[in-house]
C-alpha positions in Angstrom: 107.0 225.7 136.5 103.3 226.3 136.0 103.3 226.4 131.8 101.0 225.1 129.0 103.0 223.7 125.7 101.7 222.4 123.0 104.5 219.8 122.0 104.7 219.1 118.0 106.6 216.4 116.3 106.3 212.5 115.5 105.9 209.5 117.7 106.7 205.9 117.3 106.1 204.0 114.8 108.4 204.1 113.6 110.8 204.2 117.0 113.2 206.6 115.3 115.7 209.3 117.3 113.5 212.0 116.8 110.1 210.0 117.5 112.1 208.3 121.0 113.0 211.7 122.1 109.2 213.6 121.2 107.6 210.8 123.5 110.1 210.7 125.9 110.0 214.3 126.2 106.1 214.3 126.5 106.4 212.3 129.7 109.3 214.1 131.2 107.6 217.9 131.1 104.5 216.1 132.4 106.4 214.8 135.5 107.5 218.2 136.1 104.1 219.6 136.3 104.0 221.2 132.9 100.6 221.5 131.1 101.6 219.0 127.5 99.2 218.8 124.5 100.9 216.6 122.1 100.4 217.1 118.7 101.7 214.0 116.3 102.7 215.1 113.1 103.2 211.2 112.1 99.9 210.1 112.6 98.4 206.6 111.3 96.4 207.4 108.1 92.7 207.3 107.9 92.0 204.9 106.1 95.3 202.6 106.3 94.6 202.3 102.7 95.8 206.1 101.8 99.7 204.8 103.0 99.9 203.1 99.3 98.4 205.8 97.3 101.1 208.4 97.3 100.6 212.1 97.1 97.2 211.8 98.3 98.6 210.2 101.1 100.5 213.4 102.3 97.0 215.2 102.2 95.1 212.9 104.6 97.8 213.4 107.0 98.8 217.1 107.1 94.7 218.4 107.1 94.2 216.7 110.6 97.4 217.3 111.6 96.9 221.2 110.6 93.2 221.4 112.2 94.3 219.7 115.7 97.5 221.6 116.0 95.1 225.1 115.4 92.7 223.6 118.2 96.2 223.4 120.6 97.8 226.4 120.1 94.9 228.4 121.3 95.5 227.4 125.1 99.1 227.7 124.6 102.0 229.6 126.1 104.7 228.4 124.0 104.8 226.0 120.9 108.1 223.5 121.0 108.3 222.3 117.3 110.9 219.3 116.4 112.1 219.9 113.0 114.3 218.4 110.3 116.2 218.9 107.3 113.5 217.8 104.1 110.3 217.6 103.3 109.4 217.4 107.0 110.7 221.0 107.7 107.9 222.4 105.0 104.9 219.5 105.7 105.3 219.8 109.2 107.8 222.1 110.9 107.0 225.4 108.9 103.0 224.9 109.3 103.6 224.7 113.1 105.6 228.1 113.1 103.1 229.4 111.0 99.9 229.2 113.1 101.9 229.5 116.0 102.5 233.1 115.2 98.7 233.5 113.7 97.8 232.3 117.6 99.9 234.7 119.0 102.1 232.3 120.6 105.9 232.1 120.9 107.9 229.3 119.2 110.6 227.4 120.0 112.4 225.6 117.2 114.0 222.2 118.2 115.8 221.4 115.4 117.8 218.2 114.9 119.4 216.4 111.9 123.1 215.8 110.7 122.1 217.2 107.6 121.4 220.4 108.1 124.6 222.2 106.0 123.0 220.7 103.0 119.7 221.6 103.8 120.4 225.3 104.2 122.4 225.7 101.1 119.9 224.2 98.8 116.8 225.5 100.5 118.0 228.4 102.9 115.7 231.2 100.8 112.6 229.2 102.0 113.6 228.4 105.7 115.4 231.8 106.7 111.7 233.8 106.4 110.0 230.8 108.9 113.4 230.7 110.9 112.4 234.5 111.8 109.3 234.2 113.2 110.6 231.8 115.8 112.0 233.2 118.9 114.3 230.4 120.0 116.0 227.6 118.3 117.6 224.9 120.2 119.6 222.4 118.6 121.5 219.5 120.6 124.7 220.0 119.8 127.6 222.6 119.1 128.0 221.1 115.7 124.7 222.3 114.7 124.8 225.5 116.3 128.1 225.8 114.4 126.0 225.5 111.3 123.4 227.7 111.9 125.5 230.3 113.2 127.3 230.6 109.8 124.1 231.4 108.2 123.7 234.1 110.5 120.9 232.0 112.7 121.7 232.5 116.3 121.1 228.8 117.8 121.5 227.5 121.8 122.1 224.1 122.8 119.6 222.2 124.6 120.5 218.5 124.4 119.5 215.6 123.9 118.0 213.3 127.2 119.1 210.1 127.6 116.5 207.9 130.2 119.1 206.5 133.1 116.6 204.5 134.4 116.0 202.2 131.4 119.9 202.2 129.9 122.4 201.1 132.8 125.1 198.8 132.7 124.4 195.1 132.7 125.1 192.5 136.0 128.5 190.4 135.8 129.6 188.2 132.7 132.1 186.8 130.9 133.0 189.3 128.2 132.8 188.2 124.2 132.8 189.7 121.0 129.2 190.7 120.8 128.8 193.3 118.5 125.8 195.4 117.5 124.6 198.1 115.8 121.2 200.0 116.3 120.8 202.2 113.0 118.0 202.3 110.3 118.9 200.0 107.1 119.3 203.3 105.1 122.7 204.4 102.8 123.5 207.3 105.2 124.3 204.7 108.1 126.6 202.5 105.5 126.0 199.3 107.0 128.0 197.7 104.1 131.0 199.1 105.8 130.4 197.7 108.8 129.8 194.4 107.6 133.6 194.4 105.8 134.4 195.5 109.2 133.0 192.3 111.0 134.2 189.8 108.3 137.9 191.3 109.3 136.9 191.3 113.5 136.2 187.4 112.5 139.3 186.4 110.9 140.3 186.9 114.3 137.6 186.3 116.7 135.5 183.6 115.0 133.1 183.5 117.8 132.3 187.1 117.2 128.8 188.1 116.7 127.4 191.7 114.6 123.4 192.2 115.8 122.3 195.0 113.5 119.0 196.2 114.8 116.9 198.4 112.6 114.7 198.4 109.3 114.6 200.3 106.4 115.1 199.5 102.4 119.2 198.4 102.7 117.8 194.7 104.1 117.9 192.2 101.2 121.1 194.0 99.8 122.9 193.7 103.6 121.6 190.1 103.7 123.6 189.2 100.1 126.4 190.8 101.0 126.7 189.1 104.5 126.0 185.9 102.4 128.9 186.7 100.1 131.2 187.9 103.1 130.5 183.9 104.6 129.5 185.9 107.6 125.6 185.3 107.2 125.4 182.6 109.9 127.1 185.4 112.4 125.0 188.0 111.4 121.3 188.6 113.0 119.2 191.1 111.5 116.3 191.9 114.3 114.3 194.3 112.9 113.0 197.6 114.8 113.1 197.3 118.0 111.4 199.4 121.1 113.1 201.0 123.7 112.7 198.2 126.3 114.5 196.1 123.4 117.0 197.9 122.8 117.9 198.3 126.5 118.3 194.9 126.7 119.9 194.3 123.5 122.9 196.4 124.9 122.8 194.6 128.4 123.9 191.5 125.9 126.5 193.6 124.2 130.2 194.0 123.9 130.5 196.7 121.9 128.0 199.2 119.8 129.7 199.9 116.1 128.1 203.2 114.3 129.3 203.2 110.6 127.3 206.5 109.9 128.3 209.0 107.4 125.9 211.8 107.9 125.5 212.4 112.0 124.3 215.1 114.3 124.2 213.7 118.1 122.9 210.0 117.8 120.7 209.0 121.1 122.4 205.4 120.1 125.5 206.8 121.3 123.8 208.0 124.8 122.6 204.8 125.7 125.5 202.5 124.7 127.6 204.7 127.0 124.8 205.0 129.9 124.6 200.8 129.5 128.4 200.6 129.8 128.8 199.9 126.4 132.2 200.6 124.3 131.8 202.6 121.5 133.9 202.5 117.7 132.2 205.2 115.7 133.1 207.6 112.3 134.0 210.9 113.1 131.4 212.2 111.4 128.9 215.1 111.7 128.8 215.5 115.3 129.6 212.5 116.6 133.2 214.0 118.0 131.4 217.0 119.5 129.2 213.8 121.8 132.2 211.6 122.3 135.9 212.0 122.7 138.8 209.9 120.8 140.7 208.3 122.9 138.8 209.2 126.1 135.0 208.4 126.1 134.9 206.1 122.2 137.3 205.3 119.6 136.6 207.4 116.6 137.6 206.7 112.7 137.0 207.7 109.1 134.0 206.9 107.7 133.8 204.4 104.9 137.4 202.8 105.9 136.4 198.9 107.0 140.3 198.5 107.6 140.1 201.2 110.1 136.9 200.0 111.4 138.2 196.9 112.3 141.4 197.9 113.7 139.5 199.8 116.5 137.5 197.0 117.1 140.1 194.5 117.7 142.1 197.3 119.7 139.1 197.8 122.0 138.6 193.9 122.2 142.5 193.0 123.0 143.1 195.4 125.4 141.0 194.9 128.8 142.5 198.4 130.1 141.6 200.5 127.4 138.1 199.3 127.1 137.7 199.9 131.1 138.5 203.2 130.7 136.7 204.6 127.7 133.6 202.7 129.5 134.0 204.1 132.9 134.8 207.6 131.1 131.5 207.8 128.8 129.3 206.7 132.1 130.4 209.9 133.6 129.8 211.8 130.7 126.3 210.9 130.0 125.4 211.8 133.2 125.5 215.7 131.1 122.5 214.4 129.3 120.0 213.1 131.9 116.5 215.1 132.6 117.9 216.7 135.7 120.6 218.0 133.7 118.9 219.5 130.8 115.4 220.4 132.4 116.5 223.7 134.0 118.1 224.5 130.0 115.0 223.8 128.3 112.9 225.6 131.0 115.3 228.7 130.4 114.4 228.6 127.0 111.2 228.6 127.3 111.2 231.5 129.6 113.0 233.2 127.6 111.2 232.4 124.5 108.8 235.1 124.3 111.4 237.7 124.5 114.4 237.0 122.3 113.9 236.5 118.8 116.1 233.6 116.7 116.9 235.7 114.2 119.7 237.8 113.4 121.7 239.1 110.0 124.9 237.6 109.9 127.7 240.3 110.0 129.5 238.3 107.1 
């Protein structure tokens, strides 16, 4: 597919979903002989002093950023933005539509974020007039598409990509209670939660093991409450980790906990269940639209540590049961690898210059 895209969105640091998937797609389209200008809406500041000085910090970054995605778009054929819900959607996500159009060149909108109800009911009036000068918007899920689609925003689904050849199952071991949990150290993920879980999982299992792998401002207050949980000396806290890490850190895992509260279609989900990895999540967001109860993960309320734990120590005491949901979610992430999803996004972008995002709702 001969086809020049300018690609806009962030990059690791930090390794977040949306950063993972921006690089990984980068590399993929370039393998498939597609023309890729990045464009990194996240770039290091110039100076590194501007980081501390805020407000004048968000200047130093979005001029470059503004200047070198004009330069791009002027050999382009199609834009592909990644946007969020926030400040990100007007800094970064807007801007890119913007010039897009001023160049002349179709946009496609990849929109992600488990947030995005709130988003459009507090700040709708300013993203519905950007939302129509795009002509497709892909989102990675049918809960999102849900969403947009009741604010009259017609919306396809182009997942997510999970990379095969860096999350596979582990070799042969004996199986344990290693548990971890790959989510930043913010409020949204509700760690807390899953650290009452773990205190109950080691009542009976006191061999067990949580490794919660991720950064973010929730540390020091985690830390205490592991302390006053007497679970500290059971709990590792690793810090960010890379892809390569994280592969490996599930290769060492007997199950992947995801206490979230706010969820769209978490890549930590894809490669627990493309590394044979059993998976007790909340039910939140999207999470049930990705995996099935019963069937490919054991699903439960958020902010219940009871319930939690109960699905941990089902999955751990029953052999069968964890065999199946394993062998069930490797199947279904095979829906999610590059071969899989290439031919959706490459009818999108064919079809991006033709069909417009936007429609009036009829409600």
């Amino acid at each position: 597919m001969k086809l020049r895209v300018v690609l806009v969105g962030p990059l690791p640091p930090p390794a977040g979903g949306m950063a993972n998937q921006t690089r990984q797609l980068a590399r993929l389209l370039k393998e498939s002989g597609v023309t890729v200008q990045l464009v990194q809406n996240n770039a290091p500041y110039r100076p590194a002093w501007i980081a501390h000085v805020r407000g004048l910090r968000a200047m130093f970054r979005l001029v470059p950023y503004l200047v070198a995605l004009w330069r791009a778009l002027r050999a382009a054929d199609v834009a592909h933005v990644m946007a969020n819900s926030g400040w990100a959607w007007h800094l970064f996500a807007a801007p890119a539509i913007w010039l897009a159009r001023l160049r002349g060149v179709p946009v496609l909108v990849n929109y992600r974020g488990g947030e995005a109800e709130a988003f459009l009911q507090r700040q709708g009036r300013w993203v519905r007039p950007t939302l129509r000068l795009a002509h497709v918007l892909a989102v990675p899920s049918g809960f999102l598409r849900a969403i947009f689609v009741r604010y009259g925003i017609a919306a396809e689904i182009v997942p997510n990509i999970v990379d095969l050849t860096r999350f596979t199952p582990g070799g042969p071991r004996a199986p344990g209670q290693h548990i971890v949990v790959t989510r930043n150290l913010e409020q949204i993920y509700d760690l807390p939660t899953a650290l009452r879980a773990f205190a109950k999982v080691r009542g009976r299992y006191p061999a067990a093991r949580l490794t919660i792998a991720g950064s973010g401002p929730e540390l020091a207050a985690l830390q205490r409450l592991a302390h006053d949980l007497g679970i500290a000396d059971a709990v590792r806290f690793t810090g960010r980790l890379d892809n390569e890490q994280v592969a490996a850190l599930y290769r060492e895992a007997d199950l992947l906990l995801n206490p979230s509260t706010v969820d769209n279609m978490p890549i930590s989900l894809l490669e627990a269940m493309a590394s044979g990895v059993p998976i007790v999540s909340t039910n939140v967001g999207g999470v049930p639209y990705l995996v099935e109860h019963e069937r490919t993960a054991l699903l439960v309320p958020a902010r219940d540590a009871d319930a939690m734990a109960a699905a941990v120590l089902r999955m751990f005491d029953d052999a069968g049961l964890r065999d199946r949901i394993v062998g069930a979610a490797l199947q279904a992430c095979r829906a999610y690898a590059w071969e899989r999803v290439q031919p959706q996004l490459f009818a999108a972008y064919a079809r991006c210059a033709g069909r417009p995002v936007w429609r009036e709702s009829a409600l």
